[in-house]
NUDONU-683032 format. One record per residue (C-alpha): residue in three letters; x, y, z. Coordinates in nm, 2 decimals. Layout:
% NUDONU-683032
> residu / xx / yy / zz
> Ala / X / Y / Z
...
END
This chain:
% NUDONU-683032
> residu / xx / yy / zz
> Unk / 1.49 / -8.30 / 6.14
> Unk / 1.52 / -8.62 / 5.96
> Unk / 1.26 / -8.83 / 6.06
> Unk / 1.40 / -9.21 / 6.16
> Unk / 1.20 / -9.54 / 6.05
> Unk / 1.31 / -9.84 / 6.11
> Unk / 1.30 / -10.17 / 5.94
> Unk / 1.01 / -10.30 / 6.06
> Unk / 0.81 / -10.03 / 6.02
> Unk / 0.97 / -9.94 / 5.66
> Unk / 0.83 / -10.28 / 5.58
> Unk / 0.46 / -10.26 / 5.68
> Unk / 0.46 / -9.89 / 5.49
> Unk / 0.61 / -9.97 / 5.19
> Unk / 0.34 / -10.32 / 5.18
> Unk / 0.06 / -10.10 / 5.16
> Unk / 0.27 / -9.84 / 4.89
> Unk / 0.17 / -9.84 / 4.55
> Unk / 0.45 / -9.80 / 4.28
> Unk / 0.31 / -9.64 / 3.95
> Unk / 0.57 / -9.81 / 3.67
> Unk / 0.65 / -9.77 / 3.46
> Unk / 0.66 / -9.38 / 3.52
> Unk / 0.56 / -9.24 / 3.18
> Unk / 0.22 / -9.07 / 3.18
> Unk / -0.01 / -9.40 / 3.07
> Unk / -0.30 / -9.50 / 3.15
> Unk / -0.52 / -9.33 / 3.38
> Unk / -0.27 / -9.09 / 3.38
> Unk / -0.24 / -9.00 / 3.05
> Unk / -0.58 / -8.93 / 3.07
> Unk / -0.55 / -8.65 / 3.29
> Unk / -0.37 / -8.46 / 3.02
> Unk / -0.69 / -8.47 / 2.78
> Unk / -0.85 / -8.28 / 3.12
> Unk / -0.65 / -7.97 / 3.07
> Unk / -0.78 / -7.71 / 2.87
> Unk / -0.52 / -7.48 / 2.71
> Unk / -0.59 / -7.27 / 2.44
> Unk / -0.37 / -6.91 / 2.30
> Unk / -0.40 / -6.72 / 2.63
> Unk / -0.36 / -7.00 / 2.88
> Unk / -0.03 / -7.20 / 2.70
> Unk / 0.13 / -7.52 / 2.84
> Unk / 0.45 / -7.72 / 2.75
> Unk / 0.51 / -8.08 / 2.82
> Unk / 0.66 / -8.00 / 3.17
> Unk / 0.40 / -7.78 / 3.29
> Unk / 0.14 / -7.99 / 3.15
> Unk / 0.31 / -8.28 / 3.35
> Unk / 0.27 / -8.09 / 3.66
> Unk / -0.11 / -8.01 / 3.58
> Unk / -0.17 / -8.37 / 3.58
> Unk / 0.02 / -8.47 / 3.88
> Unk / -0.28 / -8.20 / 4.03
> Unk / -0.54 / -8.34 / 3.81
> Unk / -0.45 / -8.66 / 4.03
> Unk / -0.51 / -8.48 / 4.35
> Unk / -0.78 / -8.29 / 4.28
> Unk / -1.01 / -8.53 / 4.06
> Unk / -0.90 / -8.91 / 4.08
> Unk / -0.80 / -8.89 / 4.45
> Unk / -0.99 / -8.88 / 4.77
> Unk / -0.85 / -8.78 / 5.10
> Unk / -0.77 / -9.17 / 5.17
> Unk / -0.52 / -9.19 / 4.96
> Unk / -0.16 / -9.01 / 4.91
> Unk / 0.05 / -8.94 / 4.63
> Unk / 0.43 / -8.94 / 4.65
> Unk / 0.64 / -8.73 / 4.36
> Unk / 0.89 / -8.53 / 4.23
> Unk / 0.75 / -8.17 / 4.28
> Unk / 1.04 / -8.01 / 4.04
> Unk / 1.07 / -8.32 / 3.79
> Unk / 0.67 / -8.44 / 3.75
> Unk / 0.73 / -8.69 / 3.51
> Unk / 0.88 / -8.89 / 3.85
> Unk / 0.58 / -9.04 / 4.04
> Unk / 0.73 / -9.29 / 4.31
> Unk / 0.36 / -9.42 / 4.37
> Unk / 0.04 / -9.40 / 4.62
> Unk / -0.01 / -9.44 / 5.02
> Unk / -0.35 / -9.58 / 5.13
> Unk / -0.50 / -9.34 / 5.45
> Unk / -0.80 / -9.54 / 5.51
> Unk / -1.02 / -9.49 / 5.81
> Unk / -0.77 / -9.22 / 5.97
> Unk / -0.83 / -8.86 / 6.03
> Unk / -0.66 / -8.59 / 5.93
> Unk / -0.34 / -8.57 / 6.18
> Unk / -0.27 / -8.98 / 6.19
> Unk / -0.34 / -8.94 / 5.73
> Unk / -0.03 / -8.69 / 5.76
> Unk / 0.14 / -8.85 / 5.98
> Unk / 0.11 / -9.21 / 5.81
> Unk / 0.24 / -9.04 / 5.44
> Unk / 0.53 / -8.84 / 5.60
> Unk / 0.63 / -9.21 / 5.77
> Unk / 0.59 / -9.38 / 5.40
> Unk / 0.75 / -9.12 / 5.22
> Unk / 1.06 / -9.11 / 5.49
> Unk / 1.04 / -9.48 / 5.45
> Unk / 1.08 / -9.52 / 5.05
> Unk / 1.33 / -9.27 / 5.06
> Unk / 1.52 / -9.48 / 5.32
> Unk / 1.47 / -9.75 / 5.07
> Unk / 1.64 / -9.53 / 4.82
> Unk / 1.92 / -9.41 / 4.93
> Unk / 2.00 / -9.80 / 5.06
> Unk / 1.97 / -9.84 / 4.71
> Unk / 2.19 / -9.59 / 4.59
> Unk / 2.49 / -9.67 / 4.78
> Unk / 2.53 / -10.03 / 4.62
> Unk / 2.62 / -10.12 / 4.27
> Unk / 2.34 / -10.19 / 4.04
> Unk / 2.52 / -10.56 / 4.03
> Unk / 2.42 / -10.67 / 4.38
> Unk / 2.07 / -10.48 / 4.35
> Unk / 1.74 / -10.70 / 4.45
> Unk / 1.49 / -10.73 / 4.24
> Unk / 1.25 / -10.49 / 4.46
> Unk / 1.55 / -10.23 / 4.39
> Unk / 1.58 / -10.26 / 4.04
> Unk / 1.19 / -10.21 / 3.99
> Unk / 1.28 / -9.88 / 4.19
> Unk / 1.52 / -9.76 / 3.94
> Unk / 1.21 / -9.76 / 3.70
> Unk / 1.08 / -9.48 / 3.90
> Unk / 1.33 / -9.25 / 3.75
> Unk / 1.42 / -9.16 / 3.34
> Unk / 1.65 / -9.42 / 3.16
> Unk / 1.92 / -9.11 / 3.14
> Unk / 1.93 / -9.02 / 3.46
> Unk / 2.29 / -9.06 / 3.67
> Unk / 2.29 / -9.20 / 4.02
> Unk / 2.32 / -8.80 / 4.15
> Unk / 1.96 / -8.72 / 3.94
> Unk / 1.81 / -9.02 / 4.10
> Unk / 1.99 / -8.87 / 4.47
> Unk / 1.84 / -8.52 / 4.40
> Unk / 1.53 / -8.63 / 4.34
> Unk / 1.47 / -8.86 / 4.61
> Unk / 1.58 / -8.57 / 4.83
> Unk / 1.28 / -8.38 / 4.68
> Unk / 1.03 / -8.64 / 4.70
> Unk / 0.68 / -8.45 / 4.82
> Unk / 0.37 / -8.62 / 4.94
> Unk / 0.01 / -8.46 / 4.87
> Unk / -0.31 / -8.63 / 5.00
> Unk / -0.57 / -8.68 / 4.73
> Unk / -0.84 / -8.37 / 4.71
> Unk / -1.14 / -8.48 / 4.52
> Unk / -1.39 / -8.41 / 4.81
> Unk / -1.21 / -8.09 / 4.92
> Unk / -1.20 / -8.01 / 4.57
> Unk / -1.58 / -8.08 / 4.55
> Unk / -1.67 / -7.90 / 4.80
> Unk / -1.46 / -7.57 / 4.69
> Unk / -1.67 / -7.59 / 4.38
> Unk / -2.00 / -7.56 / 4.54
> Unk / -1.85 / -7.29 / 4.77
> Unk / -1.79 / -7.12 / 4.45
> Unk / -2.13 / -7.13 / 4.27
> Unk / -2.27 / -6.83 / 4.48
> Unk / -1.97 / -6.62 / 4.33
> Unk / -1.89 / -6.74 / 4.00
> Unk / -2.20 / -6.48 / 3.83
> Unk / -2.05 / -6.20 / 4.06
> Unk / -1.71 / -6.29 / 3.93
> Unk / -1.80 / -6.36 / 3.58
> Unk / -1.96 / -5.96 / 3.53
> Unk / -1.66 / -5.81 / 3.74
> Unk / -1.36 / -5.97 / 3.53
> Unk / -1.55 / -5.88 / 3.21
> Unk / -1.61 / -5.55 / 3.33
> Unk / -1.24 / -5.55 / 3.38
> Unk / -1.13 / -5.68 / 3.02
> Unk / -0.97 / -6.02 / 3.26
> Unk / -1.09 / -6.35 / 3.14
> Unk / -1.33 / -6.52 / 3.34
> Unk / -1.13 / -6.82 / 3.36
> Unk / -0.91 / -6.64 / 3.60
> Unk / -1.17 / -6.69 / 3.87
> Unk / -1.11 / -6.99 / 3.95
> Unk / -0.74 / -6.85 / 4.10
> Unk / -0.98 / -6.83 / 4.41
> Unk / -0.99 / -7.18 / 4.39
> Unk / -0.62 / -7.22 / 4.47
> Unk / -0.61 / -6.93 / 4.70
> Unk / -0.88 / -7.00 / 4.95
> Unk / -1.13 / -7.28 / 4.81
> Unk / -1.38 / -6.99 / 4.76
> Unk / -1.39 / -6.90 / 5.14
> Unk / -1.41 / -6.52 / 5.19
> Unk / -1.31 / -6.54 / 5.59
> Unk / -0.99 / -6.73 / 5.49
> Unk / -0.66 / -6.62 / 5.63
> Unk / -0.35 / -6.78 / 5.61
> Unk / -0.05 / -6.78 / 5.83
> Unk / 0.14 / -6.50 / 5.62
> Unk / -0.14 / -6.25 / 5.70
> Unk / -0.31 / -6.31 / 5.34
> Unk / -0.68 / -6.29 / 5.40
> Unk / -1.00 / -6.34 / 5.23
> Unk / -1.06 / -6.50 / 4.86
> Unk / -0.86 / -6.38 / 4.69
> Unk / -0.56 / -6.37 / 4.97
> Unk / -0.41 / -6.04 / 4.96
> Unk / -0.18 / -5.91 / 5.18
> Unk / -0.21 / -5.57 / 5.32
> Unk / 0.11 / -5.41 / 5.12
> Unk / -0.08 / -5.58 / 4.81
> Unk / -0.39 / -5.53 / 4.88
> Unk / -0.34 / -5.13 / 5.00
> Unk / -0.40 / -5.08 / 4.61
> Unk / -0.71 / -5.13 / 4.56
> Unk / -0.89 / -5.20 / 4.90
> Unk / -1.01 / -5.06 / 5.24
> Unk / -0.78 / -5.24 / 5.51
> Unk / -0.76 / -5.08 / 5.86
> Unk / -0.88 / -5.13 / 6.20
> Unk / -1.23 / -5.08 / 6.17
> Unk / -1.27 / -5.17 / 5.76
> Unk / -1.12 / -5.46 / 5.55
> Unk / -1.28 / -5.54 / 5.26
> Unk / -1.05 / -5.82 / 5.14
> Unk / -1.35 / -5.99 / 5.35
> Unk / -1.57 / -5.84 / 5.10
> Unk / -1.61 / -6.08 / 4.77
> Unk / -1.73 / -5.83 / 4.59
> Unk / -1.49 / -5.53 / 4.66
> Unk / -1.23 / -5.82 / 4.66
> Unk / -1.31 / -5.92 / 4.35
> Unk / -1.26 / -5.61 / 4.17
> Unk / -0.93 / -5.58 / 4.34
> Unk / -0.82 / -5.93 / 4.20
> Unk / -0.92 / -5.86 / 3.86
> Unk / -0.75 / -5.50 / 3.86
> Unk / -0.45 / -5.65 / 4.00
> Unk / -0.47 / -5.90 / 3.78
> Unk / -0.47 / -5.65 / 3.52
> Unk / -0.15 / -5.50 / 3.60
> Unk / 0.01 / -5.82 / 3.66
> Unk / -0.05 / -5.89 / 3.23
> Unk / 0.08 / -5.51 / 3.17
> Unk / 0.43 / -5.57 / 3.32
> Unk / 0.47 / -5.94 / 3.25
> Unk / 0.33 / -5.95 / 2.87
> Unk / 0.11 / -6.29 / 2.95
> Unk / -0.14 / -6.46 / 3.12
> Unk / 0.07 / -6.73 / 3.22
> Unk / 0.34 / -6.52 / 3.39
> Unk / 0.08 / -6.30 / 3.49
> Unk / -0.05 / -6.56 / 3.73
> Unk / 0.27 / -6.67 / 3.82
> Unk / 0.32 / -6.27 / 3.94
> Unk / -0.03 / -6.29 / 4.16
> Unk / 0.14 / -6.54 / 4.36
> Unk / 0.47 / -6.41 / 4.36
> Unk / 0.44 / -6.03 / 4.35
> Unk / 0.53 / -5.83 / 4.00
> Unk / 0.87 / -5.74 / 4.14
> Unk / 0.99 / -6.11 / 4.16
> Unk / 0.85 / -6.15 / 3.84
> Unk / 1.05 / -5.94 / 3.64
> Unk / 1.35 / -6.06 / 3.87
> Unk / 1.28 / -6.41 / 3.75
> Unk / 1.29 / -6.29 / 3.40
> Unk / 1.60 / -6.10 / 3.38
> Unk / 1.76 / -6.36 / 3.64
> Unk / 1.70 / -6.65 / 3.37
> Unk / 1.68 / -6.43 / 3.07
> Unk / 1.36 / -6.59 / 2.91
> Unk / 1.02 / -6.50 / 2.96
> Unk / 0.92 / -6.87 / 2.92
> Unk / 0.72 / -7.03 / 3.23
> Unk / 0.88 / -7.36 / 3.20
> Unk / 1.23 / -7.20 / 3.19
> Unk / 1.17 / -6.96 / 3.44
> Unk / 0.99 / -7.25 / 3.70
> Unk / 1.27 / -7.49 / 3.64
> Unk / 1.62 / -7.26 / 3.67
> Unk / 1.55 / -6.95 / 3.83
> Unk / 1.67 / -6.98 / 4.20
> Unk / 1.52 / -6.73 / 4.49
> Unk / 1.43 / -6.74 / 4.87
> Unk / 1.07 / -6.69 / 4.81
> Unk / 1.07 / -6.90 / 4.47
> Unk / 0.99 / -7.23 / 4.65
> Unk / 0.73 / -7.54 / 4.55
> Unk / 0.41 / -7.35 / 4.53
> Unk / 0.55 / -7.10 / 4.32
> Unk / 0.65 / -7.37 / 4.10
> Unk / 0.36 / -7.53 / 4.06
> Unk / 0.15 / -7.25 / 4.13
> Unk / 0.00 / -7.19 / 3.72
> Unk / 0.03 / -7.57 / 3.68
> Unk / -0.24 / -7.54 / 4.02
> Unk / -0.39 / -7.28 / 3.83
> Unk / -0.51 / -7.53 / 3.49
> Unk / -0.57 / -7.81 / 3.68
> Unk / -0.83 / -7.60 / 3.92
> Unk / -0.99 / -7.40 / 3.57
> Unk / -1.01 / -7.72 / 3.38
> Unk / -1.18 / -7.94 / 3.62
> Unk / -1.41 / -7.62 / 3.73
> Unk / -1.50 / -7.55 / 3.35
> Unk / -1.64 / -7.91 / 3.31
> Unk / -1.78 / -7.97 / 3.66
> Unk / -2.09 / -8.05 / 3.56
> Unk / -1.95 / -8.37 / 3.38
> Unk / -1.70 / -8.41 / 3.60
> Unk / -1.84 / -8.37 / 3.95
> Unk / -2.27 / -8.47 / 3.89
> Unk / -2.50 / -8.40 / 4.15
> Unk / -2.33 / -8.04 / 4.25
> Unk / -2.56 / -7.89 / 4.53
> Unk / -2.65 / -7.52 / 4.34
> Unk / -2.60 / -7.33 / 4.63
> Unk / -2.80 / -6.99 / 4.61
> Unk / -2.61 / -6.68 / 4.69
> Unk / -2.64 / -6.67 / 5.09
> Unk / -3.00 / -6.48 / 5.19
> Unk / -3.22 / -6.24 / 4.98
> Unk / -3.07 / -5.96 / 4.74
> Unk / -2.94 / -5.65 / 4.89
> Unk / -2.92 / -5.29 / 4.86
> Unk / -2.64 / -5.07 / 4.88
> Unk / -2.69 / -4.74 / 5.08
> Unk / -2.36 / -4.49 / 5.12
> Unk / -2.35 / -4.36 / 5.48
> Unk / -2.33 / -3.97 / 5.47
> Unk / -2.25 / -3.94 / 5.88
> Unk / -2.02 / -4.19 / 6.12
> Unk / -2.24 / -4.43 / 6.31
> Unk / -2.25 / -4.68 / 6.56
> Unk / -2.29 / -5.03 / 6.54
> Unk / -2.61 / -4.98 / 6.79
> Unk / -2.67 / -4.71 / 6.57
> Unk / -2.73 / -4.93 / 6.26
> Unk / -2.96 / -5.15 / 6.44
> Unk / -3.14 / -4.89 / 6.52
> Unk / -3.14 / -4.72 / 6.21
> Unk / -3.21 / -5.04 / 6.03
> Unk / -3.41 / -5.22 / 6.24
> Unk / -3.22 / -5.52 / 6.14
> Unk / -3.01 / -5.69 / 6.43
> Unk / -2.63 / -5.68 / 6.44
> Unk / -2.64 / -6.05 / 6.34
> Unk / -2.81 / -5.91 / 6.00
> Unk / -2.56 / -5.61 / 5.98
> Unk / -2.25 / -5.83 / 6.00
> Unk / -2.36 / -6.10 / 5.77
> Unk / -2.39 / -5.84 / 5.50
> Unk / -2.13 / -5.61 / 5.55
> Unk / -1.82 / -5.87 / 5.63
> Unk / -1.60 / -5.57 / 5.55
> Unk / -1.69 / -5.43 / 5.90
> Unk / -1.45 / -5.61 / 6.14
> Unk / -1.59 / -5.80 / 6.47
> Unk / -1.39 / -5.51 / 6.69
> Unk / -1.66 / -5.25 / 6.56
> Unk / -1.92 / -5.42 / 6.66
> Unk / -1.74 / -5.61 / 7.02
> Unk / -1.63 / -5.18 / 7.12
> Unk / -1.92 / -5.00 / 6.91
> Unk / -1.69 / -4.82 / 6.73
> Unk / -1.82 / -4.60 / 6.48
> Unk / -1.81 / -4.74 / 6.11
> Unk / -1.70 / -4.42 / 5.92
> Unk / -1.84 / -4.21 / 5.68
> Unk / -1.84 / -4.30 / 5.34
> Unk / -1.87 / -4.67 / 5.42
> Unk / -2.14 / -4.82 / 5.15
> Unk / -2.35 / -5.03 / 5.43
> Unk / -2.51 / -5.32 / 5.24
> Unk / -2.92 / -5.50 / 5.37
> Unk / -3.13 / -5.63 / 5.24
> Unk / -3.35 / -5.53 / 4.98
> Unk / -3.71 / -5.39 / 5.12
> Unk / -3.52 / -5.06 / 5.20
> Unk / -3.58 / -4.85 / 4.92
> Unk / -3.54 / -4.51 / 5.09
> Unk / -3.35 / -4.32 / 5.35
> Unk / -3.66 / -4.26 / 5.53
> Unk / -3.66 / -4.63 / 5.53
> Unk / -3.36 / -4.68 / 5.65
> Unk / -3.41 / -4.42 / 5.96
> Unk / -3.74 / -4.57 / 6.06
> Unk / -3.78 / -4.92 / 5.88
> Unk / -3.99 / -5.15 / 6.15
> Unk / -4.28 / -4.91 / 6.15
> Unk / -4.52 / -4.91 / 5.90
> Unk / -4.86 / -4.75 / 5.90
> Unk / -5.17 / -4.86 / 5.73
> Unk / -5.27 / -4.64 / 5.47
> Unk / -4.89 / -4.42 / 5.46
> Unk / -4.73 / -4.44 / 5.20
> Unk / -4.36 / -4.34 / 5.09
> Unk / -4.48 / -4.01 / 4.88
> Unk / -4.72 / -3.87 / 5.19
> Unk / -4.43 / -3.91 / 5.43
> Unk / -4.22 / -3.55 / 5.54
> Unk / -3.89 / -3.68 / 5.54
> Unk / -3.84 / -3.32 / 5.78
> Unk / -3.63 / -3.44 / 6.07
> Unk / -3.78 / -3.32 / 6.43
> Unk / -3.77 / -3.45 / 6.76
> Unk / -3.46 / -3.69 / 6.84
> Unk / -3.58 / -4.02 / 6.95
> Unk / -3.32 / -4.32 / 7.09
> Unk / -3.06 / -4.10 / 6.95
> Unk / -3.12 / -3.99 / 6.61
> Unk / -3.32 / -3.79 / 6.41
> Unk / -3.67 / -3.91 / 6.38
> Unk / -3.85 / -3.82 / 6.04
> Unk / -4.24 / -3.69 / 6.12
> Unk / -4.44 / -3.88 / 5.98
> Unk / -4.32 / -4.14 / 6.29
> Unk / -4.44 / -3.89 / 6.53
> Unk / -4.77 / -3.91 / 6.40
> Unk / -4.75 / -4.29 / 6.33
> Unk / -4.67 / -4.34 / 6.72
> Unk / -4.95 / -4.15 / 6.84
> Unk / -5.19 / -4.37 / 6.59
> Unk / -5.03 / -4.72 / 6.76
> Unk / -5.02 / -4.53 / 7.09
> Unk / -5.39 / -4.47 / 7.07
> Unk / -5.45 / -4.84 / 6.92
> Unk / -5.27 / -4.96 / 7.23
> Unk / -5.45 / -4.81 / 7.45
> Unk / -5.80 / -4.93 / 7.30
> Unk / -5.99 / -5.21 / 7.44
> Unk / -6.00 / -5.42 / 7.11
> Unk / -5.70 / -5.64 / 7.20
> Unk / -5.78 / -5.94 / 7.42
> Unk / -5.65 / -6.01 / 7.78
> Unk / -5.45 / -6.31 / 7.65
> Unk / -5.35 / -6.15 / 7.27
> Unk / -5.00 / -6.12 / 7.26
> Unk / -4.93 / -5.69 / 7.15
> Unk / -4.71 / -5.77 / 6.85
> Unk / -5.00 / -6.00 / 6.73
> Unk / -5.22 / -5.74 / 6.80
> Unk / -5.07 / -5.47 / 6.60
> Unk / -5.04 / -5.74 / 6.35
> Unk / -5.43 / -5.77 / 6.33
> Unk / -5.46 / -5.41 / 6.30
> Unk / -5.24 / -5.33 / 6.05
> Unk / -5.00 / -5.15 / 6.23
> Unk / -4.71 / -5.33 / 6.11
> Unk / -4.56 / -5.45 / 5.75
> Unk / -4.63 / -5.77 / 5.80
> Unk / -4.55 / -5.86 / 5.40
> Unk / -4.20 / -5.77 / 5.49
> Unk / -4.23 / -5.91 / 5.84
> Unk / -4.33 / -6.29 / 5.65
> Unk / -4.05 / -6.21 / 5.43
> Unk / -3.78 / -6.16 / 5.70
> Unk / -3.91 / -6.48 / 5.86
> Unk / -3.89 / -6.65 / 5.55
> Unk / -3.52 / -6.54 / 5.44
> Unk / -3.36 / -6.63 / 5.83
> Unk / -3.39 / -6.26 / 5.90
> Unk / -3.38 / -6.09 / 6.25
> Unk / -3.56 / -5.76 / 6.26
> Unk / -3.56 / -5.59 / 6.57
> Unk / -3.88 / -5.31 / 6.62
> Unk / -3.84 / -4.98 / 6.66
> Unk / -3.73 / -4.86 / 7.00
> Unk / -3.94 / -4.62 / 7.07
> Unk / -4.25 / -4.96 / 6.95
> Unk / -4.05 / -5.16 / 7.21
> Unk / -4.09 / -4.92 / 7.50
> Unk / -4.47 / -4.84 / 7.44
> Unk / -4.52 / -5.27 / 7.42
> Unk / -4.29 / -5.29 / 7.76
> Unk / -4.51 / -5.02 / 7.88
> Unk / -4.86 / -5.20 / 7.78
> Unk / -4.75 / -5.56 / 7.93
> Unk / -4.66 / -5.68 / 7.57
END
């Protein structure tokens, strides 16, 4: 619906509006072209190069206090920018839709007078537009007319988000024969956020869809690894890969990540060219709408500015990857959730944190994550023996004098035997008179040994939970401890 502004308020927007004229890429502008990186894989023409630095503007020169108004299907058309200071996020939106509604009532007043009896206000308007365009053009494109807040702290952000990745991504797409520039596609998919999901259904990183993402991932009730950035990952850069098989280049091979293969090769023998430019600016479809068009324009601007973010962006916070390194273990029965923590001896907190795969409805109904599933903690779990009875280590035990021969079950599962005999050594210690009235029992064991208290410090350290055994619970409960 047509949103109505009147005079008065059509004035007060358009005092604060900021026309860019003339309209030819100058100035700070043209400086946003010597941003973009292009190079044999990763081509640009004029008009997609346009486009890049319409989101070279967004992304780099403009904060969320300011909007830009433009021609998203004729770039070289910027009608100017909106200032959004000291408002949040709803009244910003708000405030640009009112100023855009407003110029284009401006406009179209414009347009249905002769150019004789045209202020002076409205002839500076007609510089917004090319010298050859006809009144209909100038019509068209004031139908169009799109307004984007600026991005540069958004954009910041999304870059930091990303430095915990970028070395996972790096080894996966080489692994893959995909450039490593093509990694910063998550950048216009998500901002880096694995948990993302977006109204369509897309989810994590790298957004797939379930009928996309079927391919090459996990995705059911109790499993979905397009939560996983690693498993992800290797899904992006094999699709990726097929993509550049059945469109012939990189270019149209991003272009086909957003829109699907299939519409692809549509868009190609619809328009007859294999040309990005052609294909953006004359191929007509339903689903072929402004973020398709813009989408590998997106796609340079995001890879540029990310390739020189040191320069461009100083003071990025390194962010580490998120808590210690971890170790993969491949689960050869179905377990629990409780199970895990059991297992483990890490909490579900832990157990979730690493595995984001594993869907919050396994762990809210305890359902059992199936077999097969490759259950990731962290590292200071070098065995299975470790990883059946990990929160009990004796003094003087080491991994080559333990049976690993499963006997009696304990709290549900199989206990190995060298933790019978290690129970009956802390039961004994329990039970001696060496711990004082007032000692608290875990201290206690502490003192004595009893307990890996390297790993212990090092759980602390990392913001690690490790829950003790639960058979070293019940004997503390039992003792007052």
């Amino acid at each position: 619906m047509m949103m109505k502004v009147n005079s008065r308020v059509a004035a007060a927007l358009m005092a604060g509006f900021t026309a860019l004229a003339p309209l030819a890429w100058t100035g700070p502008l043209e400086a946003n072209r010597k941003l973009i990186i292009t190079d044999a894989s990763f081509t640009a023409d004029k008009y997609i190069l346009d486009q890049a630095c319409i989101m070279i503007e967004l992304y780099y020169r403009m904060d969320e206090d300011e909007g830009l108004l433009f021609d998203p299907e004729a770039p070289e058309v910027i009608f100017g920018k909106v200032p959004l200071r000291n408002l949040n996020a709803k009244m910003a939106e708000d405030s640009l839709s009112k100023a855009k509604e407003a110029l284009k009532a401006e406009l179209r007043a414009m347009s249905g007078l002769p150019e004789s009896e045209w202020t002076e206000g409205q002839k500076a308007m007609r510089r917004f537009f090319p010298p050859n365009w006809n009144p209909d053009d100038m019509a068209g494109s004031t139908e169009r007319m799109a307004g984007r807040r600026g991005m540069r702290r958004s954009f910041r952000n999304s870059l930091e988000a990303s430095l915990p990745y970028l070395d996972l991504m790096d080894s996966v797409f080489k692994a893959e024969g995909v450039p490593s520039r093509l990694m910063y596609l998550a950048h216009v998919e998500s901002r880096f956020n694995p948990e993302a999901v977006s109204p369509a259904g897309a989810a994590g990183m790298w957004q797939f869809l379930k009928s996309s993402g079927a391919r090459y991932l996990v995705i059911d009730e109790r499993v979905d690894q397009r939560f996983d950035p690693r498993a992800s990952t290797f899904a992006a850069a094999r699709f990726l890969k097929l993509c550049r098989k059945y469109m012939s280049s990189w270019p149209l091979a991003i272009m086909a990540y957003n829109n699907g293969p299939g519409q692809m090769l549509d868009a190609v023998k619809s328009t007859g060219s294999r040309d990005p430019s052609e294909i953006i600016q004359n191929y007509q479809a339903g689903g072929f709408g402004g973020v398709s068009r813009n989408y590998y324009a997106m796609f340079l601007a995001a890879s540029s500015l990310g390739m020189k973010a040191d320069q461009l962006f100083p003071g990025l916070r390194k962010i580490k990857p998120t808590g210690p390194a971890f170790k993969t273990l491949k689960l050869e029965h179905e377990w629990t959730p409780r199970q895990l923590r059991i297992l483990s001896g890490y909490s579900t907190a832990v157990i979730m944190k690493y595995n984001p795969a594993l869907r919050p409805v396994v762990f809210e109904r305890n359902l059992p994550v199936p077999k097969g599933f490759e259950l990731q903690l962290p590292v200071g779990l070098p065995t299975i023996q470790d990883l059946q009875f990990a929160d009990l280590r004796i003094a003087g035990e080491t991994a080559e004098s333990r049976n690993p021969t499963h006997s009696a079950a304990m709290a549900g599962f199989p206990m190995p035997r060298f933790a019978e005999s290690a129970l009956l050594r802390v039961r004994k210690a329990l039970f001696s008179h060496g711990r004082k009235d007032d000692q608290p029992m875990m201290a206690y064991m502490h003192s004595q040994g009893l307990l890996d208290t390297d790993r212990l410090a090092s759980a602390k350290q990392e913001g690690l939970l490790i829950e003790p055994h639960p058979a070293l619970h019940a004997m503390i409960r039992g003792m007052g401890g």
